[in-house]
Backbone as CSV, one residue per row, in Angstrom:
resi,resn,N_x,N_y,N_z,CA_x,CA_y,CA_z,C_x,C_y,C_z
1,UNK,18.726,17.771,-25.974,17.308,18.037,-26.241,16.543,18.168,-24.923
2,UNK,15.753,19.031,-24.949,14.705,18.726,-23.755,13.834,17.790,-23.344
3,UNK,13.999,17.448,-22.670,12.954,15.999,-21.638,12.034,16.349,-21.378
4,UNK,10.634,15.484,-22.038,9.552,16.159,-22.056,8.596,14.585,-21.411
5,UNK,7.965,15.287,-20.591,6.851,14.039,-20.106,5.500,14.547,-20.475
6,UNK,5.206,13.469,-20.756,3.523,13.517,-21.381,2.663,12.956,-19.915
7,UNK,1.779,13.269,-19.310,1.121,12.885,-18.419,-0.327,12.558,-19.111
8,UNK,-0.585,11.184,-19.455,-1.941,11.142,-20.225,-1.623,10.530,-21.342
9,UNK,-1.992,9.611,-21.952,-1.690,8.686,-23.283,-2.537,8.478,-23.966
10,UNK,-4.055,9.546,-23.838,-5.062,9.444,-24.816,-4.730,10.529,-26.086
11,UNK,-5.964,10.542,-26.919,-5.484,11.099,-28.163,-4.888,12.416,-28.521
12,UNK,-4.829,13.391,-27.153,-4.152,14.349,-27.383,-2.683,14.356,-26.947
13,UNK,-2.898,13.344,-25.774,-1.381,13.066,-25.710,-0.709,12.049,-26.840
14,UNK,-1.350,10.922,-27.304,-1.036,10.327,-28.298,-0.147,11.533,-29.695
15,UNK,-1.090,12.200,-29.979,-0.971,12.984,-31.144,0.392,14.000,-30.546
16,UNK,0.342,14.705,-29.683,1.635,15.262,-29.409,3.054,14.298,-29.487
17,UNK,2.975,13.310,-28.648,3.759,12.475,-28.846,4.595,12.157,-30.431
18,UNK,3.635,11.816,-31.205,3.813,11.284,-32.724,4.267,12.303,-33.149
19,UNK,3.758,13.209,-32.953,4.169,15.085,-33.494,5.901,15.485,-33.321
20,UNK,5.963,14.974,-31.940,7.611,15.437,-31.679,8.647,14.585,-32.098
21,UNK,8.062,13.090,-32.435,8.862,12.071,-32.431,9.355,12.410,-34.153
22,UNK,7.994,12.841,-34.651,8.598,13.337,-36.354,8.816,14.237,-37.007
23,UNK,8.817,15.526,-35.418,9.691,17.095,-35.980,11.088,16.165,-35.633
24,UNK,11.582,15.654,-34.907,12.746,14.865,-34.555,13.204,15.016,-33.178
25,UNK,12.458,15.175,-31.737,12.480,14.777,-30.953,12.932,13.001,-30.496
26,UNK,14.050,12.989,-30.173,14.223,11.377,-29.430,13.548,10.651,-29.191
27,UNK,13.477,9.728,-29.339,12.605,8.742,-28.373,12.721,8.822,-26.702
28,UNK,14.472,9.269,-26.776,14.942,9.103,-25.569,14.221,10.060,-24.558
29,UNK,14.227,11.410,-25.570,13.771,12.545,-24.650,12.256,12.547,-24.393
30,UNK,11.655,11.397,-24.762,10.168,11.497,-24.139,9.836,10.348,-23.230
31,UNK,9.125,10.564,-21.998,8.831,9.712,-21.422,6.947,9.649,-20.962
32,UNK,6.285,8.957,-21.208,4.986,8.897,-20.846,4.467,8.106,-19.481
33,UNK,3.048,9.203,-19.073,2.620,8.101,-17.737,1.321,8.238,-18.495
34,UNK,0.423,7.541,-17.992,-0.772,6.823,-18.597,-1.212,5.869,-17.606
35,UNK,-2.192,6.002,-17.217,-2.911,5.257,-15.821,-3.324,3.668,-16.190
36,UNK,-4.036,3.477,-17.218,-4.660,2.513,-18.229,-3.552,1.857,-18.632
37,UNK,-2.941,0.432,-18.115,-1.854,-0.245,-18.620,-1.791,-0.977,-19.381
38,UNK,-2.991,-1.465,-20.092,-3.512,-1.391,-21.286,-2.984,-0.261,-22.440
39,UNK,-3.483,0.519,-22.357,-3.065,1.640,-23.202,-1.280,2.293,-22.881
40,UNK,-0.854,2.012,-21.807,0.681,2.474,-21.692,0.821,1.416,-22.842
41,UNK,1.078,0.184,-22.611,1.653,-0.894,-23.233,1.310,-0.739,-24.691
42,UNK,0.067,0.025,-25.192,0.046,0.199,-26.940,0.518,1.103,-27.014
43,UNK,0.747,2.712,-26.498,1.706,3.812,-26.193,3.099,3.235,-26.734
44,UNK,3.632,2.408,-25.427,5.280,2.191,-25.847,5.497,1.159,-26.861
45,UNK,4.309,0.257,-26.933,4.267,-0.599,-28.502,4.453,0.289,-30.234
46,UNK,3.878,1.252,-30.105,3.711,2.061,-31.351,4.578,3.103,-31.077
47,UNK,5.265,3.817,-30.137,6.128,4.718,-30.449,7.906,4.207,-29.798
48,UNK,7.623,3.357,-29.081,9.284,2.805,-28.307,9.472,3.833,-27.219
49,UNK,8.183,4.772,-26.969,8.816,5.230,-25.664,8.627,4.865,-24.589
50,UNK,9.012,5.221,-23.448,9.122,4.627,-21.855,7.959,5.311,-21.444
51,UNK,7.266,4.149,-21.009,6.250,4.679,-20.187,6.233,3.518,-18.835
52,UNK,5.960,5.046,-17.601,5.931,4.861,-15.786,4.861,5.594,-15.580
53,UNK,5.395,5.764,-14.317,4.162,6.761,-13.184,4.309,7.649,-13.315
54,UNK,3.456,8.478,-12.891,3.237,9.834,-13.037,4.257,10.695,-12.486
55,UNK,5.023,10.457,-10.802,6.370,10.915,-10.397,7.672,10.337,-10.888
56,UNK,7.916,9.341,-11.633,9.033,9.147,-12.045,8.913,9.740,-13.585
57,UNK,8.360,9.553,-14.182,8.333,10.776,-15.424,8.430,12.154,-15.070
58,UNK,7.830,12.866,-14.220,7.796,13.980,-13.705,9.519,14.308,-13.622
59,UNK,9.958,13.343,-12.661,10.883,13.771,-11.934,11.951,14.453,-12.798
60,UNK,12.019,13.539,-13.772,13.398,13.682,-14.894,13.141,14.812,-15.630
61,UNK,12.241,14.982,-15.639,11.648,15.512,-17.224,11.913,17.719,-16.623
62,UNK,11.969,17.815,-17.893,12.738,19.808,-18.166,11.143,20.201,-18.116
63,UNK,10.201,19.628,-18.922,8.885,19.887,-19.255,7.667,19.204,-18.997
64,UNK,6.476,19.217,-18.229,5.642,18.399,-17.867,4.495,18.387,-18.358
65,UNK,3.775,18.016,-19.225,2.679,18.783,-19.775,1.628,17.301,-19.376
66,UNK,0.490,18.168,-19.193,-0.896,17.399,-18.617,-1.403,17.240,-19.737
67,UNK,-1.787,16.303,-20.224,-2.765,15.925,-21.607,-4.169,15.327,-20.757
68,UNK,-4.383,15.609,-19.705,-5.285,15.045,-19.302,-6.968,15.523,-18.979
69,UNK,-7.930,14.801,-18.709,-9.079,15.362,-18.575,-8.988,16.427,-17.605
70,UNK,-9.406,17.463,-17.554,-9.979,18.418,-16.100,-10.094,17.689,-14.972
71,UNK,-10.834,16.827,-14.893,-11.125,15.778,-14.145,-10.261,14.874,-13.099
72,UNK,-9.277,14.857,-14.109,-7.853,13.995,-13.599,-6.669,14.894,-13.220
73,UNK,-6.949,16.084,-13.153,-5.881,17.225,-12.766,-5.503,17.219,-11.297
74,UNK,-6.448,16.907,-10.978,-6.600,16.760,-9.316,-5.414,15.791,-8.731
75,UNK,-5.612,14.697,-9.515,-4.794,13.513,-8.717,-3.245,13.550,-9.467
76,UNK,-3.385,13.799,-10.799,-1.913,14.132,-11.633,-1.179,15.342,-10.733
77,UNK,-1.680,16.384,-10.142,-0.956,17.313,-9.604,-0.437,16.752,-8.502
78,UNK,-1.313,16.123,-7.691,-1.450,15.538,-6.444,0.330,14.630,-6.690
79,UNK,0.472,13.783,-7.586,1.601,12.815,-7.386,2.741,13.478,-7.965
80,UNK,2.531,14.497,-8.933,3.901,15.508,-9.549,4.402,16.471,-7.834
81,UNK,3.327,17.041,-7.187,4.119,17.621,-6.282,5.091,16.557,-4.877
82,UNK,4.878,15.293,-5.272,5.052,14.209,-4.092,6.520,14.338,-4.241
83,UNK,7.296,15.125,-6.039,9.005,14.782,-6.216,9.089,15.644,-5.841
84,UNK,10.283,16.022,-5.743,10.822,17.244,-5.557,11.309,17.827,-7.120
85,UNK,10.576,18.756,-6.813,10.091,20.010,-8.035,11.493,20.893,-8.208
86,UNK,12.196,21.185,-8.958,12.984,22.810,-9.380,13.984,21.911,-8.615
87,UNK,14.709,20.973,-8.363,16.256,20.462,-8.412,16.957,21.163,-9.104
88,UNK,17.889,20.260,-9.647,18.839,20.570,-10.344,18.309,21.408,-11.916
89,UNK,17.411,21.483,-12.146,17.317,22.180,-13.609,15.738,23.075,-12.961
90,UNK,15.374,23.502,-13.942,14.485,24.528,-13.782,13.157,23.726,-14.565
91,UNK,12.070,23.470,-14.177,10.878,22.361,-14.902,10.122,23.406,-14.813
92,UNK,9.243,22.953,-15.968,8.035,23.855,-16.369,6.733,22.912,-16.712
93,UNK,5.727,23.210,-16.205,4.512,22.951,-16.037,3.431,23.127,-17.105
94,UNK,3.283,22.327,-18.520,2.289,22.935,-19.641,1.049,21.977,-18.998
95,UNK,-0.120,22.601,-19.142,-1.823,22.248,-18.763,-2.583,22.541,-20.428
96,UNK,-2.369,21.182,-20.594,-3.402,21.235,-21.868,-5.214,20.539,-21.210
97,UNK,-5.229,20.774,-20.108,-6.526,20.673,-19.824,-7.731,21.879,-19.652
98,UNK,-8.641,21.661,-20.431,-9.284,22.806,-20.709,-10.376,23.230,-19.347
99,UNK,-10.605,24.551,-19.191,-11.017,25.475,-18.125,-10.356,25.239,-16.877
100,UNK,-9.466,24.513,-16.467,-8.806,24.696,-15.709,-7.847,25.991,-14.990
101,UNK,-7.686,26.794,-14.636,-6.992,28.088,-14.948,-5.403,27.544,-13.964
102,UNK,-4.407,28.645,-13.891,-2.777,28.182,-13.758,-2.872,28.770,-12.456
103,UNK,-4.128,29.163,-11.741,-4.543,29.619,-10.071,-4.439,28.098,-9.425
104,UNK,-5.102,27.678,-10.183,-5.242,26.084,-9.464,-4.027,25.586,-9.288
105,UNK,-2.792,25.440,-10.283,-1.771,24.851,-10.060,-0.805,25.115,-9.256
106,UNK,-0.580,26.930,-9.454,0.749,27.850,-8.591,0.331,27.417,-7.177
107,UNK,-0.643,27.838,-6.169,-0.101,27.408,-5.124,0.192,26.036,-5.121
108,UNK,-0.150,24.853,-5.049,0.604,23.751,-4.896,1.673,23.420,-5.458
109,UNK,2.413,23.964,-6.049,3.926,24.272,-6.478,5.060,25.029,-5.984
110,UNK,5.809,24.613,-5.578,7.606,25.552,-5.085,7.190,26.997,-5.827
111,UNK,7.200,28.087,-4.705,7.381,29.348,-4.939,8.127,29.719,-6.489
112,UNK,7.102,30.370,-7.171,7.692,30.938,-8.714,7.840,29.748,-9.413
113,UNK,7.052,28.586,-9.768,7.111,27.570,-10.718,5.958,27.570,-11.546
114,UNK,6.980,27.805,-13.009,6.092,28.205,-14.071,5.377,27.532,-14.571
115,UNK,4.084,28.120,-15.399,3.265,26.832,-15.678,2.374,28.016,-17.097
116,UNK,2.510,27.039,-17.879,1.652,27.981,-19.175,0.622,26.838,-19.599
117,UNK,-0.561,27.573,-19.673,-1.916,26.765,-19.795,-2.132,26.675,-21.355
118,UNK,-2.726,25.559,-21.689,-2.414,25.742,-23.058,-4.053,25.567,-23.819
119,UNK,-5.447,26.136,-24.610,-6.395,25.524,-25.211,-5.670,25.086,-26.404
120,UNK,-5.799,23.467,-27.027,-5.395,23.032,-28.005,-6.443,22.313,-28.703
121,UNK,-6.684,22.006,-30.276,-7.801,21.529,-30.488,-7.415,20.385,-31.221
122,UNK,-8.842,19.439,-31.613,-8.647,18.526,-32.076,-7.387,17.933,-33.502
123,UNK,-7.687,19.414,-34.320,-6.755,18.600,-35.676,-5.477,18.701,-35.312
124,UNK,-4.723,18.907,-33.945,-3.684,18.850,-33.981,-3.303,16.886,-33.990
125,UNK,-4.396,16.081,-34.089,-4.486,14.901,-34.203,-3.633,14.561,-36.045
126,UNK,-3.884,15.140,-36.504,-3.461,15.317,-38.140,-2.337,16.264,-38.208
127,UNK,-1.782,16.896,-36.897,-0.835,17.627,-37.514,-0.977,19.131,-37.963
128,UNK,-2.547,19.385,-37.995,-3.177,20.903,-38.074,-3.463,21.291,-37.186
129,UNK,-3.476,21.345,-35.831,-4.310,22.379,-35.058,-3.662,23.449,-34.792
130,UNK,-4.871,24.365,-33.817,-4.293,25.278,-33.407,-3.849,25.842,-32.329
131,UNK,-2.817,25.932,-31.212,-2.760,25.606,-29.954,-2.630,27.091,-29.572
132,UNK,-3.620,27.075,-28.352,-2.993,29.239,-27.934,-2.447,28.525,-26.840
133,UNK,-1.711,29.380,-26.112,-0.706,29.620,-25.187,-1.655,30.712,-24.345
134,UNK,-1.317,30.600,-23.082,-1.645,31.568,-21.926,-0.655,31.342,-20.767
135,UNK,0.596,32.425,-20.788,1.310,32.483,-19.743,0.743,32.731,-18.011
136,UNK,1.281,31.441,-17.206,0.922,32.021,-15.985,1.374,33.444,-14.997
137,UNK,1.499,33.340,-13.851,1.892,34.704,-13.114,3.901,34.157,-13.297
138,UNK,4.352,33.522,-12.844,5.049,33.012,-13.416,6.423,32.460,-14.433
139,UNK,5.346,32.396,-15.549,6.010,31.560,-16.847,7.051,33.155,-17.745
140,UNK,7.865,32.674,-18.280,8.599,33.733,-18.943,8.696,33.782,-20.033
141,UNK,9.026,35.157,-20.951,9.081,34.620,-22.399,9.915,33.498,-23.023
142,UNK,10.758,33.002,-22.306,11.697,32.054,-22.644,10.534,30.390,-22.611
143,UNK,9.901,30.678,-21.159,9.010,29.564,-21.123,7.682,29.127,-22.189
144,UNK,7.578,30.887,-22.877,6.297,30.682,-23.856,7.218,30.021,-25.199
145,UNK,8.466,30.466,-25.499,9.437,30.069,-26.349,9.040,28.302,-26.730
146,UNK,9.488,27.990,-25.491,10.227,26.607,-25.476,8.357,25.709,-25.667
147,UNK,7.433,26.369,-25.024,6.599,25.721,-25.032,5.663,25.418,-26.696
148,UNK,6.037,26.984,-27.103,5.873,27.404,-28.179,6.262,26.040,-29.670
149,UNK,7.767,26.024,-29.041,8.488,25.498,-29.991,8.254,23.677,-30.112
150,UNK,7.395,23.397,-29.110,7.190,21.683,-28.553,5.767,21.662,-29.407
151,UNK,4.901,22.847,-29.520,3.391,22.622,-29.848,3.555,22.762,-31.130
152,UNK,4.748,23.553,-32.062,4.669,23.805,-33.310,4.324,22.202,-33.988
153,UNK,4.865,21.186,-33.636,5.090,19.830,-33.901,3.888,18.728,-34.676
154,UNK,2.678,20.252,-33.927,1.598,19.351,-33.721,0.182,20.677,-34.391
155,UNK,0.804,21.753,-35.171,0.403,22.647,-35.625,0.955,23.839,-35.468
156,UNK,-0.269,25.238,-35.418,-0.067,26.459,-35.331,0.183,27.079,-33.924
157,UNK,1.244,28.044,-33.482,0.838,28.461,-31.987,0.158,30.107,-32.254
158,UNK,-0.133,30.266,-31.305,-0.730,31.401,-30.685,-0.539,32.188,-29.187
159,UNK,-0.147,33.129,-29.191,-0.479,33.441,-27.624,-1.080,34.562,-26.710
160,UNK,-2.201,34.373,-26.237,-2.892,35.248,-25.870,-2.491,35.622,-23.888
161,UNK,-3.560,36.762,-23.545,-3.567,36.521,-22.151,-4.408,35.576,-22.033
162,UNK,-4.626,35.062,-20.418,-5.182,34.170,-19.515,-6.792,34.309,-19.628
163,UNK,-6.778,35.557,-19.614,-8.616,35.238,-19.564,-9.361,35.864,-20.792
164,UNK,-8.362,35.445,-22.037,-9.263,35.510,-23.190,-9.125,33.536,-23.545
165,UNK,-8.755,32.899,-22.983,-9.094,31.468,-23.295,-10.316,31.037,-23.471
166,UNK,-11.127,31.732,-22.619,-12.559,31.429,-22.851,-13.227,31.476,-24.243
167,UNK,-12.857,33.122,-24.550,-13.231,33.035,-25.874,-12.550,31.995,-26.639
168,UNK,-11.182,31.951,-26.850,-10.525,30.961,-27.828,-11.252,29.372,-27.806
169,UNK,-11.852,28.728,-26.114,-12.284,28.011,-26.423,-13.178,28.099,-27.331
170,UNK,-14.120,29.149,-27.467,-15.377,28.697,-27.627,-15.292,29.362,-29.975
171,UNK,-13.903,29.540,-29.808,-13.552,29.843,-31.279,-12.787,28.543,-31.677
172,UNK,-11.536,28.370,-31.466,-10.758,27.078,-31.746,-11.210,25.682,-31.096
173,UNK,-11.080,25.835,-30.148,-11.336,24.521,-28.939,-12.543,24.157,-29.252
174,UNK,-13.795,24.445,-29.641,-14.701,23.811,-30.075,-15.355,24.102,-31.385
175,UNK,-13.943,24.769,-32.103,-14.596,25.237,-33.417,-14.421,23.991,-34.288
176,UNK,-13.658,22.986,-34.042,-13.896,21.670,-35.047,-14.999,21.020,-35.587
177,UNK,-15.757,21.231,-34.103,-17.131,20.360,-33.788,-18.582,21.467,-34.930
178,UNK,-17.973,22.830,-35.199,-18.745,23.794,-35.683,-18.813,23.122,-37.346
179,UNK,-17.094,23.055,-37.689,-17.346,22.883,-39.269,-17.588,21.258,-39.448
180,UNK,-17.700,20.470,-38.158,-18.076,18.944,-38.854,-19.952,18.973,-39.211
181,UNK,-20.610,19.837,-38.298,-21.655,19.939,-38.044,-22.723,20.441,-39.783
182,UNK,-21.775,21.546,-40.236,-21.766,22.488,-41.060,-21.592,21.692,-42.820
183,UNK,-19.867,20.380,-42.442,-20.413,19.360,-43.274,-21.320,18.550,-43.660
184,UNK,-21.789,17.992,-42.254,-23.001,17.045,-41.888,-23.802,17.717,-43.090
185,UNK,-24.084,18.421,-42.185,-25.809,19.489,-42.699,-25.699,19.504,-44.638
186,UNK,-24.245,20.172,-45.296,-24.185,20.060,-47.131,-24.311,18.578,-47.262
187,UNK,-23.749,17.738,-46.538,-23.894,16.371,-47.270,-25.216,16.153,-47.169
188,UNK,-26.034,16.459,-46.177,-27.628,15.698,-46.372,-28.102,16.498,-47.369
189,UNK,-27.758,18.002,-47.469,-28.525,18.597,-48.217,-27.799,18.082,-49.811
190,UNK,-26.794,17.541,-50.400,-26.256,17.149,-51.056,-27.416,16.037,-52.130
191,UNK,-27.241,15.099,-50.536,-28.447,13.677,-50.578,-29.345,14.483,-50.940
192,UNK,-30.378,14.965,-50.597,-31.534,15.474,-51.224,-31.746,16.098,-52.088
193,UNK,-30.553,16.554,-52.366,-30.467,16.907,-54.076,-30.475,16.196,-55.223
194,UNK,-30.512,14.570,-54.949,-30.053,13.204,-55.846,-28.893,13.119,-55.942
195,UNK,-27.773,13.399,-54.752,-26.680,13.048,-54.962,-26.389,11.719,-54.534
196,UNK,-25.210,11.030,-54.739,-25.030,9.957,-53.348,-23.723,10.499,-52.541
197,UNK,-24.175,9.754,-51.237,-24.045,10.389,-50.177,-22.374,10.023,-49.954
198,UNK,-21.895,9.435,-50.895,-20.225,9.390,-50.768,-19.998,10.072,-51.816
199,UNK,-20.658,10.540,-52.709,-20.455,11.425,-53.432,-19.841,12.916,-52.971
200,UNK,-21.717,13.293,-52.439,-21.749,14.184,-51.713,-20.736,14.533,-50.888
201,UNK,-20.242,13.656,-49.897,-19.881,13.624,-49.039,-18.043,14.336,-49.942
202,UNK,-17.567,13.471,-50.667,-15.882,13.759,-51.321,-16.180,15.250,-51.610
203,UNK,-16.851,15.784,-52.296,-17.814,17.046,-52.536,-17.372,17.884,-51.751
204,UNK,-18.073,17.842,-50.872,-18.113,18.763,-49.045,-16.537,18.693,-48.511
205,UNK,-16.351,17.464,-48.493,-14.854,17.650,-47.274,-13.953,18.061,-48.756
206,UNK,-13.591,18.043,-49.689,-12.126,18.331,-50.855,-13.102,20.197,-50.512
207,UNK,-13.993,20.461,-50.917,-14.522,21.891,-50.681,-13.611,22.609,-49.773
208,UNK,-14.150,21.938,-48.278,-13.691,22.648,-46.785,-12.229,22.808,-47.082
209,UNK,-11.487,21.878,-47.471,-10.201,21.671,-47.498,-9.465,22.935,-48.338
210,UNK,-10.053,23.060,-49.618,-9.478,23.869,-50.428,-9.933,25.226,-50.114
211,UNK,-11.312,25.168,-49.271,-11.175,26.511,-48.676,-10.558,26.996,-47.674
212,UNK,-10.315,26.040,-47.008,-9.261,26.219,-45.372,-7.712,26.780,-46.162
213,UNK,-7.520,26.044,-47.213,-6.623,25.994,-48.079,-6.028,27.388,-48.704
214,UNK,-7.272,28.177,-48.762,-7.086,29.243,-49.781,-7.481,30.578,-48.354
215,UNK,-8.158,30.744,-47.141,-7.860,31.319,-46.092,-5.992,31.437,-46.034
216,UNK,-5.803,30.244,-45.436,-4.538,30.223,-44.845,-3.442,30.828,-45.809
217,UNK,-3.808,30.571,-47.262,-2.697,31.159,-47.889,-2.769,32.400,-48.796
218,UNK,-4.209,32.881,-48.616,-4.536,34.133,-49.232,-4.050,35.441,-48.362
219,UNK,-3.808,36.736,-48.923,-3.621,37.994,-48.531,-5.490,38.254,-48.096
220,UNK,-6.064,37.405,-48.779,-7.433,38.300,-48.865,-8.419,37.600,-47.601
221,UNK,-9.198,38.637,-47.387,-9.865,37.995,-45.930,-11.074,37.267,-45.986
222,UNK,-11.832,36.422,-45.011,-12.855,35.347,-45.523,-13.968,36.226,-45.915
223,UNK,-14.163,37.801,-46.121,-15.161,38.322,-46.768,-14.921,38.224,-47.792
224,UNK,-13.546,38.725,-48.084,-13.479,39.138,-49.725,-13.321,37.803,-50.648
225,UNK,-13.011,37.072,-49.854,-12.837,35.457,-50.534,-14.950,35.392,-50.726
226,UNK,-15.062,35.596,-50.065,-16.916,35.249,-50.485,-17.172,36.093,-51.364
227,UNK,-16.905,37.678,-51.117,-17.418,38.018,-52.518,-16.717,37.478,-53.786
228,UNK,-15.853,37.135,-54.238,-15.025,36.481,-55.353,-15.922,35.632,-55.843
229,UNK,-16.530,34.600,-54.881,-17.015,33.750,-55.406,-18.713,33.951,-55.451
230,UNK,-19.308,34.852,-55.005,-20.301,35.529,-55.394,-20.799,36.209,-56.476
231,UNK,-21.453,35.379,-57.390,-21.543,36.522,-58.762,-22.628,36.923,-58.230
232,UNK,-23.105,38.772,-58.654,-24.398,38.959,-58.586,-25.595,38.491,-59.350
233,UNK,-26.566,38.389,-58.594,-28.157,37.175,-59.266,-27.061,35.649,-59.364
234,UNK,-26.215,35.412,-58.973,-26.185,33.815,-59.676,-26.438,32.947,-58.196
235,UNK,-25.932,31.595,-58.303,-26.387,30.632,-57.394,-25.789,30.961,-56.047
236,UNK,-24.597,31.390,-55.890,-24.217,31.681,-54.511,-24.588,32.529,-53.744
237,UNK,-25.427,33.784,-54.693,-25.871,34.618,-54.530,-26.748,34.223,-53.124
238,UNK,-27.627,33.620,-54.269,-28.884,32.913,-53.576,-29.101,32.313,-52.661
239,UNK,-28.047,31.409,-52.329,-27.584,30.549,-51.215,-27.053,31.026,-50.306
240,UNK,-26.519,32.628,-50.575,-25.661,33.150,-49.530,-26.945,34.075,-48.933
241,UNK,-27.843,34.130,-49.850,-29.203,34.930,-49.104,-30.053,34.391,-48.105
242,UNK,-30.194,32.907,-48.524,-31.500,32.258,-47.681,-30.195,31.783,-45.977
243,UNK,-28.889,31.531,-46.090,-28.456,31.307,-44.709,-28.493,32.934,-43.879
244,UNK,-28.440,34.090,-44.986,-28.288,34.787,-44.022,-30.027,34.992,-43.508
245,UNK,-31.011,34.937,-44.245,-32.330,35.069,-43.936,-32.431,33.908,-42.663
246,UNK,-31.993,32.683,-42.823,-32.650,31.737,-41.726,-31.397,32.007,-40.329
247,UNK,-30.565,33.157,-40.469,-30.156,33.449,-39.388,-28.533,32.847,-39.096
248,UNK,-27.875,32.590,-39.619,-26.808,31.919,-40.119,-25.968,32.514,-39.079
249,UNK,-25.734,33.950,-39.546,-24.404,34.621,-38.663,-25.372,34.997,-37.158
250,UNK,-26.697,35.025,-37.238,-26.656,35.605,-36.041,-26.536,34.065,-34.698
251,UNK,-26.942,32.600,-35.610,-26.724,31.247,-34.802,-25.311,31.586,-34.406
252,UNK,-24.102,31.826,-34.768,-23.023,31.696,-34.463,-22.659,32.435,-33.657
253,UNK,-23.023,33.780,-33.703,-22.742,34.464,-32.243,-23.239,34.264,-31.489
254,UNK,-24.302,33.459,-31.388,-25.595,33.051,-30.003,-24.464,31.769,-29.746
255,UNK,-23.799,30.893,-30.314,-23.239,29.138,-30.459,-22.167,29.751,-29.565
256,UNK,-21.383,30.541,-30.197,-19.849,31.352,-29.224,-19.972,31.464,-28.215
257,UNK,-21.363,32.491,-28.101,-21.596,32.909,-27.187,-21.678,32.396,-25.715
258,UNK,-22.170,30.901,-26.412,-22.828,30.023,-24.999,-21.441,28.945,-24.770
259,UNK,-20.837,28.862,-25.813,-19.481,28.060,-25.452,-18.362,28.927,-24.296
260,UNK,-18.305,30.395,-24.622,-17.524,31.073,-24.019,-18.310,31.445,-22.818
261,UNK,-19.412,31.348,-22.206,-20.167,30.948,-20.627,-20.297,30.225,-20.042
262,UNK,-19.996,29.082,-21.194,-19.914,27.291,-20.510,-18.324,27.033,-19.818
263,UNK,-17.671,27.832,-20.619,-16.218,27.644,-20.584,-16.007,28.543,-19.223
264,UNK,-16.378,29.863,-18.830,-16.340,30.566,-17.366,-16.609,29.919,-16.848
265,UNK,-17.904,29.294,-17.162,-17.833,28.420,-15.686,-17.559,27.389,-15.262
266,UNK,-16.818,26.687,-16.165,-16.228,25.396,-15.997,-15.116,25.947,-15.383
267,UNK,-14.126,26.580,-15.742,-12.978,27.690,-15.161,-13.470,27.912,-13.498
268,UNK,-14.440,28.179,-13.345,-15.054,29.137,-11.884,-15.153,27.276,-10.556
269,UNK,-15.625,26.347,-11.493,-15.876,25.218,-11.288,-14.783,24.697,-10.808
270,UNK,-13.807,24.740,-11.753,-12.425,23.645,-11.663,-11.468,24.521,-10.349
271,UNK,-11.809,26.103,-10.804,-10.785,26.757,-9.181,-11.436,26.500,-7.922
């Protein structure tokens, strides 16, 4: 199996972790670093894997993937280049840290060491998300393969070029935060209808679900799924009139819009 190090033991590394351990990844073949020894120690408490430093995980490991903040890229790169890189096997470099770009990483790496950047989003915490892929100058189809085949664990893959991530952030990578917002908003409006608000609330999320539900497994696309459920003059009608009157679709391309400028320049920032 491939030897995979997790650099980072918070919830996205957490959730990958759990992900591989129950497509059926080893225990053996994972090793974690995690700065917080506090949190290593509940890491290898709840899963039995080995967790060290950041260069002795590195060292062993076929696959290295950063689960870490933007923030902390700096000093995680800093102690991965201290081993000696491309020995005996060929290691590959995954960056699940967001706006970071794979410019930042290649030069401080052994000539031609691959590295595929990855935007991944929250429900891969549950086992749903959706992870895109962006090959570096680099990485090979074999490397999008293998990387491919580690993220399935933990959801859907995808793979785009390098500098459409921006957009993807500002579609996947912060599209979670869009439909919790979107719940929020039916459950109050729920409440003010005389509902109660755990009512409401089972209401809204079994809804989202069975509609996420019926996207993913329909031939038919999220228009034609709305008209279906659109009778003409009836209630959805109506409801589907006043969001588009108070501006509904045009908030969302303005919301994208400003996520995928926040995201350049966090990118422009981090190189």
């Amino acid at each position: 199996m491939t030897r995979i190090a997790v650099i980072g033991g918070g919830r996205i590394g957490e959730a990958l972790i759990a992900g591989l351990l129950e497509s059926g990844h080893a225990v053996r073949d994972l090793v974690v670093a995690e700065k917080s020894e506090a949190r290593a120690k509940e890491i290898a408490k709840e899963f039995g894997v080995l967790t060290t430093t950041v260069g002795d995980a590195s060292e062993g490991a076929d696959v290295i993937v950063l689960a870490v903040k933007p923030a902390d890229v700096e000093v995680a790169l800093t102690e991965i280049t201290k081993i000696e890189l491309d020995g005996d096997r060929e290691q590959l470099i995954v960056s699940l840290a967001a706006g970071v770009p794979t410019t930042k990483f290649e030069p401080k790496l052994p000539a031609g060491f691959p590295v595929v950047r990855v935007m991944p989003n929250t429900p891969m915490l549950v086992g749903e998300g959706v992870s895109v892929l962006a090959p570096g100058k680099y990485a090979r189809a074999e490397h999008l393969e293998l990387v491919r085949s580690i993220l399935s664990a933990v959801g859907k893959v995808v793979v785009v070029k390098e500098h459409q991530l921006d957009a993807v952030t500002a579609v996947s990578g912060s599209g979670p935060a869009y439909f919790f917002l979107v719940a929020e908003a039916m459950i109050d409006a729920g409440v003010g209808l005389g509902l109660a608000r755990d009512v409401a609330s089972a209401l809204v999320v079994q809804t989202m679900v069975g509609a996420g539900a019926m996207l993913d497994r329909s031939d038919e696309s999220a228009n034609e799924l709305r008209y279906a459920v659109t009778s003409p003059g009836g209630t959805t009608a109506a409801a589907v009139r006043e969001l588009e009157r108070n501006g509904l679709r045009a908030a969302f391309f303005d919301a994208l819009g400003a996520a995928n400028a926040r995201s350049i320049e966090m990118g422009i920032t981090a190189d």
